[in-house]
Every structure is written in structure tokens, then in C-alpha cells.
N, C-alpha and C positions, 0 to 999 in steps of 0.2 A: 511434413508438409501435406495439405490439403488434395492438391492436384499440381497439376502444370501452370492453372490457370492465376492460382495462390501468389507460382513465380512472377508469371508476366506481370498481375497485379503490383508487386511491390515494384520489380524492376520500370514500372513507369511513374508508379507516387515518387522514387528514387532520384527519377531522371527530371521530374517538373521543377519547371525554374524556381520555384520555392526553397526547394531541397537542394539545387545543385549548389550553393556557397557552404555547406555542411563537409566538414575532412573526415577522415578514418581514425577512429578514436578507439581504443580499448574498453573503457568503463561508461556505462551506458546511463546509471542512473545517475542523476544531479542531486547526490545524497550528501554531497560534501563540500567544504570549502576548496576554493582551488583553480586553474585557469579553464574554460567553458567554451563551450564553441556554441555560435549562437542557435537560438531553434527557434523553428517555423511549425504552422499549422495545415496541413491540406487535408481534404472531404471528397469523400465520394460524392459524386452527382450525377444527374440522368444526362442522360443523349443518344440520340440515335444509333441502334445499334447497327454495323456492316460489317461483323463477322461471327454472328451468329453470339456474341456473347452474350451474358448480361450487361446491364450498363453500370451495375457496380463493380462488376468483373472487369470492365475493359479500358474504364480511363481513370483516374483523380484528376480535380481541378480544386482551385480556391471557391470554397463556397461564397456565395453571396443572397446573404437575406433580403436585399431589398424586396425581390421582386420573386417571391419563393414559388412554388408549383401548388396549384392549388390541390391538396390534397382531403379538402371536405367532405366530400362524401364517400371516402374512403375511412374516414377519422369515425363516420357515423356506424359505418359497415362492421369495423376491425374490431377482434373480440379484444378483450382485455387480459391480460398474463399476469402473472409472478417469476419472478425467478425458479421458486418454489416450482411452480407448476412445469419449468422448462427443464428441470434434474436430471427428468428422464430422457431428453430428447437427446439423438445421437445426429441430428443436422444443424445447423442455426435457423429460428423463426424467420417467418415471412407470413406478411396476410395478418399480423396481431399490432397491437398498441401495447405501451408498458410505461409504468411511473419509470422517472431519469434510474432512481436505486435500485430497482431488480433489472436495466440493463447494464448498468456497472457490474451488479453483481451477477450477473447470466456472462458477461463476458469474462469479466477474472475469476470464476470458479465454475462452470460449468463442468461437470465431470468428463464428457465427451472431448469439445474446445476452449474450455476455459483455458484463459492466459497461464493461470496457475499451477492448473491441473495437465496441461498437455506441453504447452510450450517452454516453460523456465527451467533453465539449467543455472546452477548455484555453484558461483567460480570458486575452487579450492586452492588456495596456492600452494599447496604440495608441505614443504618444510617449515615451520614458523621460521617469521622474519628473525635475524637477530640486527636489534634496531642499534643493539652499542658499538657495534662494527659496522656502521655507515656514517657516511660523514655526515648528513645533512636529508632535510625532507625530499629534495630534488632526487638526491640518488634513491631515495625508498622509492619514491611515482615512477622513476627509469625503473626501476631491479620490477616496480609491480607490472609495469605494461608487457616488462619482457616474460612472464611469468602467464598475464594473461593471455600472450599469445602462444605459450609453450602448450597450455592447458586446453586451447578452441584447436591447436594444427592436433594433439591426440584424439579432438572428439574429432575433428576432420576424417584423420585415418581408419577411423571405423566407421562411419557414417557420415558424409557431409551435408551442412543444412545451411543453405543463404540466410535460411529466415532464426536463425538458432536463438533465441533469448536469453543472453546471459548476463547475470549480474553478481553483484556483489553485497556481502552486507560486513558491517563493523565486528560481528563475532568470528568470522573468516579471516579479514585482516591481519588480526590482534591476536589472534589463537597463540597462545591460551591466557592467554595479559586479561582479556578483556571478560572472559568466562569465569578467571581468578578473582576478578573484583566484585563482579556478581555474586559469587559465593562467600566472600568475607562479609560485604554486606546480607547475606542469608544467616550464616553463623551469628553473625553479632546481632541481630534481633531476636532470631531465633532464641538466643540464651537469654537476653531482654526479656522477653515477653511470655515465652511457652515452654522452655524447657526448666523440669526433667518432665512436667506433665505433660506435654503431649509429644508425639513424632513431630518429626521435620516434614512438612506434606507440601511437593512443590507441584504446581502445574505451568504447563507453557504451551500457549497459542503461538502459529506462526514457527516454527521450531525447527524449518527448513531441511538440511543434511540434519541435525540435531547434533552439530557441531559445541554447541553450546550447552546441551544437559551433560555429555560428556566432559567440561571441561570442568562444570561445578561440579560432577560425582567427581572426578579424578583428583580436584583438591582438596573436596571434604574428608573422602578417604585417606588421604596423605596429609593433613592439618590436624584431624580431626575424627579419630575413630569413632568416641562415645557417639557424637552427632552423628557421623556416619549410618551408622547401628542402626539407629531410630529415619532414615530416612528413607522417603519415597517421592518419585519422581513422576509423573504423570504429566504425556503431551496427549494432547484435542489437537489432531491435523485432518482436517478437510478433505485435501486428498489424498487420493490411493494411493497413485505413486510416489508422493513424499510421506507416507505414513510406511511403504516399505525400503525404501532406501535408510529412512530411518531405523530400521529394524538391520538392516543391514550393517548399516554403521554400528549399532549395537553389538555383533557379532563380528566385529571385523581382525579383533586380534583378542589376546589371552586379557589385556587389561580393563578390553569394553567388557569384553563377555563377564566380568568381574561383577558388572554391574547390573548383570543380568534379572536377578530376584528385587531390586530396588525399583526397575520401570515397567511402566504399563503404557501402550501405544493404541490411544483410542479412536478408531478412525470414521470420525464424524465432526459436522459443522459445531461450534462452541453454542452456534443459537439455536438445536437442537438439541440444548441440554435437557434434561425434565429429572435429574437425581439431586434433592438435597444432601451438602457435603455439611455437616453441621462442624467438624471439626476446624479450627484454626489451619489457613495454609498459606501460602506465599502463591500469586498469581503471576503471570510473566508475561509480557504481551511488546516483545522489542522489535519498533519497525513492522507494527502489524495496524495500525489505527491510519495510515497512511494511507492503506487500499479498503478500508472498508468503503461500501457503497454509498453516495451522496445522494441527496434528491437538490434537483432546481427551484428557483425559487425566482420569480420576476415581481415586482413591482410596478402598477401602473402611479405613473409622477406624478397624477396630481391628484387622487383619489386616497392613495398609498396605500391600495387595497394589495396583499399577494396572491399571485396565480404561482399552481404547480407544474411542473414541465413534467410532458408526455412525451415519448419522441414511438414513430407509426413508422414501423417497419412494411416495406411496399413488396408487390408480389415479382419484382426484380429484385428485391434486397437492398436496397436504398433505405438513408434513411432522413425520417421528415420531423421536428420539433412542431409539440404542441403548448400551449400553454393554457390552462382553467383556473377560474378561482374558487374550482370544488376541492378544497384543500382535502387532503383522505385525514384520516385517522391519524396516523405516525406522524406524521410530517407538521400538520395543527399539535399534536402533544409535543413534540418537539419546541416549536414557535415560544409555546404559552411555558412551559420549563425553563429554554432560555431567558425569559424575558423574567421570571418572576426569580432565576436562579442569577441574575448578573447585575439584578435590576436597571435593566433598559438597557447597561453600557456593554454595545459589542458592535464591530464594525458592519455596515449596514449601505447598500445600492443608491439610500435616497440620504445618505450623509448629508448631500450636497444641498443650497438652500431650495425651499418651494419654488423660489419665482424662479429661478434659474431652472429645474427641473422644467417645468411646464414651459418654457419660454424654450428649450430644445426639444419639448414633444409637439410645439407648434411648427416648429419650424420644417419648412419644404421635404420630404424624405427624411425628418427625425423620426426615430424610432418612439415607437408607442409604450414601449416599457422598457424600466430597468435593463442596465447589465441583467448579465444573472449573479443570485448567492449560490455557491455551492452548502447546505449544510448537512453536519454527519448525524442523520440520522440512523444511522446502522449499528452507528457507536453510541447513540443512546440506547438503542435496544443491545447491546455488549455490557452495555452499564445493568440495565436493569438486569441481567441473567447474573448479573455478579448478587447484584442486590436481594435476588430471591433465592438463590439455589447452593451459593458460598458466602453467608453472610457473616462470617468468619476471617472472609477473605486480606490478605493487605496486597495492595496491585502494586507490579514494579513496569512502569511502559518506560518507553525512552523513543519518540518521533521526532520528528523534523518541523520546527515551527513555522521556516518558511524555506520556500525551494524557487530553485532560481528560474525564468522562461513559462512561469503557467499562463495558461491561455486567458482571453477576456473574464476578469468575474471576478467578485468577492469570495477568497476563502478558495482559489480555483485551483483544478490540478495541473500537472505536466501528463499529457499523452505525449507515449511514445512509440518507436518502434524500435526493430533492428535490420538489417538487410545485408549483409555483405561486410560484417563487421563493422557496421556504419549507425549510427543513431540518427533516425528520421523521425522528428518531432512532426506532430499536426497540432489543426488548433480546433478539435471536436472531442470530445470523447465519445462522439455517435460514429464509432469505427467497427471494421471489420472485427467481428468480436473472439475474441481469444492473441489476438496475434498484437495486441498494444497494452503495454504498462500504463494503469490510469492512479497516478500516485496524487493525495493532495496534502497541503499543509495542514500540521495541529494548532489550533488556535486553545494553546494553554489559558488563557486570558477566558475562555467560555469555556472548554471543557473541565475544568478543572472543579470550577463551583457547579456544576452541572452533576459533577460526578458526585460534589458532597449533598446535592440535593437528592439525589435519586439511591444513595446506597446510607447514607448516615454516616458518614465515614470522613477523617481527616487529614489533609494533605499536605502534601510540601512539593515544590518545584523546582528543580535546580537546575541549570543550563547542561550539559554534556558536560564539560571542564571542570565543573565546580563539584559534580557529584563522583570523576573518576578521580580527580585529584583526593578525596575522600578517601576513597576504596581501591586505588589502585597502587603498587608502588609504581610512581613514576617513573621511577631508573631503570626500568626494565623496559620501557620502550622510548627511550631515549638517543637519541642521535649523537656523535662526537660532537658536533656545534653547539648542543643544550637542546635542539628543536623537540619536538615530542609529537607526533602524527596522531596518538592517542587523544589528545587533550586538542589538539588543532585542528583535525583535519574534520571534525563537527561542530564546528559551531554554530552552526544554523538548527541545532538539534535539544531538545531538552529533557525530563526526568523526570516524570510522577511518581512521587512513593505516595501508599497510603503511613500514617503512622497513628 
């Protein structure tokens, strides 16, 4: 935790009538199908300070744009940033301006307070489930919550943290169901396509505990020695300290350390690659295209020109949305890719007809532009490091098409928080940065042909269910009743292979 002041901050976004209809819930992120409790959005905002605080230190309210603070000749003043340029900073900016995707990406990866990098704890449920000796899904979400809380009162006892960020991902769940399926589909193309000529060369982005390269060496080696033999594992993790917890997990008993000479732990961003891999490899990127950084995008209604969104960090730390129609670089390559890569068809601000747009931008306090579009443009430049550096490559992703509660926008994410074991949703992603999950949905429907534009490369998509049903045996995480949590409890989720 930051300070004291960190506390008081949450403990009053917690306590605003927005947040007060939110119960105590164990699993924080809305990555699954299943019952939800509803979520709200709150922002910092200015006000007089009477106790010395700052004023984004001292209250949360509901934002309200109509009548925003004029902050123009501050917009003029304030230099311009990257993420990039923020790497090295060991406090959060103030006094600077930034495109919408270097403060996404300054807030969930900053080395200092990135969300990623300092706040995420990655919930382990101790023993794999055995899902044949339970009756039914109900008792798997009872046996998981009471697990999840067996695992937060341990971290308790060594350190307690109100603000603790923990979540959960489908490789954790399912261990080792779900790591085993991953690897039958590696083997089986593998022998498809490259072997005896080349090794098995895996890489994985996002690779959290590295619960999951462990699952695929542990059954390539007991499946499949000859394969075994010829394989190598290679994780790209961003941060530090999941680049050495990973190493530890490597080291952790006689059968990781087995797999000692097979991995390499490379601890840098995937988009500071600069090594072409010319060999054939298998890419892995699960539940990781989710938090890549977006940029904004508005539309005025009747012109249907796009502006980019700025948002101008104030020298209290507040923060203020810009919008310009000096589209940068990225963001225009972006645009004109989609659009020559989908031809025209992808969900779009001014769907709606002309006259009806312009007939709500006349009206009394209508807004002058657009919702906003969230788009991923970070995951276009993810696309293109595949495209020039592993063109070799065959991608295996698996994200969330759509998640349930995202705030105003096309294509928009769920911010979150956590407090007190509690899930406190807002409705900005211009938050206190490091301390909110800014997760968004995959629009397979655009990314997909996007991907085959920018890499040469061909694909297939399958929902969750249809690609584990594949590759998974079923009966192994099956319930007495027939239910299956593997196959059900994502289905709002899908499955890029390259082939």
C-alpha cells in the first residue's frame, strides 16, 4: 500500500452511494459465466481541499461532463509522455498529458505502481479440484470460494492488505485439465507440421505463476519423451516480480526442477523484442490481449470526422479528458488496417442513422461527440512484433469476447478495483493508476482478419467449449450430474489458432 492516505482513498470510493449496493464476493474478475453482482463507475474529482489533502486524495464522486473544469491552458502548457518515457519513474505523473494507451499502459505495467507489476496476487487453489467427486457446478463455486478465502486469511497472516488484488485465471482453476489440453494440441501439430526437423519451440506471454508451462512440460515428458527431448520453453514476462516467482515455481520441487534445462525466463516487455527467431514455434498469449492498452476514439455526428483522446494529468493528480482530430501515427495505422482488413464491417459510435446523430448533437446539453470507441491498438503492434521477428510463428490466444458491466463505449472495458475483499467497480479507466484492473473485450470479428493482414498468416476460431472439447478429455473434469466447469464456466471466451 501506497500510504495511509491510499486507505482512506478507497475506504471512501467504498463507502459512496454508488458502491454501497455491491456484497462481498470472492472472485473479482467477470471472466466467467455465472451469478454477478451488479457494478458501478466512480472518478475522482476536484474540490476544496480542508484537510490538507490533495483533492484526489480526499473524495470520489460520480463524474459529470456536462460542465467539465476548464482545463485549457493547462492542455497548452502540459508536456506530452509515453508510457515509454514513464518506466523509469518511481512516483505517478503529474503536470503531463498522454494518449488514452500509454495511460492504460503506465497504469497496468509500470514497474514502480503498475497494477501488474506491484499489486496482483494470482489465486492458487492449493490441490487440484477432483471435479468426479462433486455433485454438481454449485458445489465446485461453494468448495472454490471456501478455498478462495482459505488462500487471502494465509496472505492475511503474514501481511494484511485491504487493497490486495487478487484474481483468478482458467489455468489455475483446471490445473492440470486445462494445461493438459494445451499440450495435446502442441504435440499433435507439432508432429503435423515440424517434427523430426525441427525442436518443439514454445513461447508464452502473460505466463503469470507459470502454472501452465509447467503443466505442458509435465505431460509432454510423461506422454511423450521423443517430443519431450527436442523441447524448449520460453516465457517474455514484463515484470520482475512475476518473472521471479516464476523461476521459483520452476525450482520448487524434484519434478519442476526436472524441467530446468528446457526454460528460459526473459524478463522484458514482448514489444521490446528486436531478435529475429527464424525457426518454427508455437506462441501463447492466454488471457493476455484483454489488458493490452487501448486508445479512444470519439466521433463528431455530423462530420463523422475521429478525434483522439488525451486525458491531462493536473498538478493535484486529477484527471481531465482531451479530445483532437490530430490522430498520431498508431492509432490512424490502426483505423485505415481495420477498415481495408474487415472491409468497413466492424461495430462503430455512429452505427446509428445521420439524422438521428445530429438531431441529439442539437439538442439542449447533447453531447458534441460520440460515445467513445475503445480500440486495441497495442494489440496491433503485438501483431506486428509477431509478423516481423517470429514469422515462423503459429499463435495459440484464448480471451473473452465479451464481459459483462463495461462502462460507456464501443468495444469498452470493466475497471475495477478491490477493497476489503470486495469488488468496486468505477465507470473511467482515468484512475488512480496501478490500483484498477482495466480489462476489455476481444472483438474476434476485427481482430482476427487484422491478424491475417498484418502477419500473412491463417486462422481459425473456436469459442472455449468447442476448442476444449477438442483437446481436452472431458471426463476429467466432470461433475456427478454430467455439468463440466471446464467447458461451461467460459463461454463468453474464444480461441485463436494460427494453422
Amino acid at each position: 500500500m501506497d500510504s495511509p492516505i491510499i486507505a482512506r482513498l478507497f475506504r471512501q470510493l467504498f463507502t459512496h452511494r454508488t458502491c454501497q449496493s455491491l456484497k462481498p464476493r470472492t472472485v473479482i474478475r467477470p471472466r466467467m459465466e455465472g451469478p454477478r453482482q451488479p457494478q458501478n463507475r466512480c472518478m475522482s474529482s476536484r474540490r476544496d481541499d480542508r484537510d490538507g489533502t490533495t483533492s484526489s486524495e480526499s473524495h470520489w464522486q460520480q463524474r459529470n461532463d456536462t460542465f467539465p473544469l476548464d482545463m485549457s491552458d493547462e492542455y497548452q502548457r502540459y508536456p506530452m509522455v509515453t508510457a515509454d518515457q514513464l518506466r523509469g519513474r518511481k512516483e505517478r505523473p503529474r503536470r503531463v498529458k498522454m494518449w488514452t494507451r500509454d495511460f492504460i499502459e503506465d497504469s497496468l505495467y509500470n514497474p514502480s505502481y503498475g497494477y501488474f507489476s506491484k499489486q496482483v496476487v494470482i489465486f492458487s487453489p492449493g490441490d487440484p479440484f477432483d471435479f468426479n467427486t462433486l455433485q454438481d457446478e454449485p458445489q465446485f463455486y461453494k468448495l472454490l470460494g471456501q478455498r478462495y478465502t482459505e488462500f487471502e486469511d494465509k496472505l492475511d497472516l503474514k501481511s494484511p492488505n485491504e487493497t490486495r488484488q487478487l484474481w483468478h485465471t482458467p489455468t489455475e482453476l483446471f490445473r492440470p485439465y486445462y494445461g493438459e489440453s494445451i499440450a495435446r494440441y502442441l504435440i499433435a501439430n507439432y508432429k503435423l507440421s515440424q517434427y523430426p526437423y525441427h525442436d518443439l519451440i514454445i513461447y508464452e506471454i502473460g505466463a503469470g505463476n507459470g502454472t501452465l508451462m509447467l503443466n505442458i512440460l509435465d505431460y509432454i515428458r510423461a506422454m511423450d519423451p521423443d517430443v519431450y527431448a527436442r523441447t524448449k520453453f520460453k516465457i517474455i514476462e514484463i515484470s520482475s516480480n512475476l518473472a521471479k516467482l516464476q523461476q521459483r515455481q520452476l525450482l520448487h520441487n524434484a519434478d519442476s526442477k526436472g524441467h530446468f534445462s528446457k526454460v528460459e525466463i526473459i524478463n522484458k516487455s514482448v514489444f521490446n523484442w528486436d531478435v529475429v527467431v527464424p525457426e518454427p514455434c508455437f506462441f501463447l498469449a492466454m488471457e493476455v490481449f484483454d489488458n493490452f492498452a487501448h486508445d479512444a476514439i470519439r466521433y463528431d455526428p455530423v462530420s463523422e470526422e475521429p478525434l483522439q483522446g488525451q486525458v491531462l494529468i493536473s498538478s493535484s493528480g486529477d484527471f481531465h479528458e482531451f479530445y483532437t482530430p490530430e490522430i498520431d501515427a498508431v492509432a490512424s495505422r490502426f483505423l485505415r488496417v481495420r477498415h481495408a482488413a474487415t472491409g468497413g464491417r466492424y461495430p462503430h459510435p455512429l452505427n446509428q442513422s445521420k439524422i438521428f446523430q445530429k438531431l441529439k448533437s442539437l439538442a439542449p446539453l447533447g453531447p458534441n461527440l460520440s460515445d467513445p470507441e475503445y480500440i486495441p491498438t497495442r494489440l496491433m503492434l503485438f501483431f506486428d512484433v509477431l509478423g516481423k521477428y517470429f514469422p515462423a510463428h503459429r499463435l495459440l490466444t484464448s480471451d473473452f469476447h465479451s464481459l459483462p458491466d463495461t462502462i460507456k463505449g464501443v468495444n469498452a472495458p470493466v475497471v475495477q478495483t478491490r477493497y476489503q475483499r470486495r469488488t468496486v467497480p468505477v465507470t473511467t479507466p482515468f484512475v488512480h493508476q496501478g490500483y484498477f484492473d482495466i480489462l476489455f473485450p476481444t472483438d474476434f470479428a476485427v481482430i482476427e482478419p487484422m491478424y491475417q493482414a498484418l502477419t500473412g498468416k491463417l486462422t481459425r476460431v473456436l469459442s472455449h467449449e468447442e476448442f476444449f472439447k477438442r483437446w481436452s478429455y472431458v471426463e476429467e473434469t466432470e461433475t456427478k450430474n454430467g455439468e463440466n466447469p471446464l467447458l461451461s464456466w467460459y463461454k463468453n471466451a474464444g480461441v485463436l489458432t494460427t494453422v
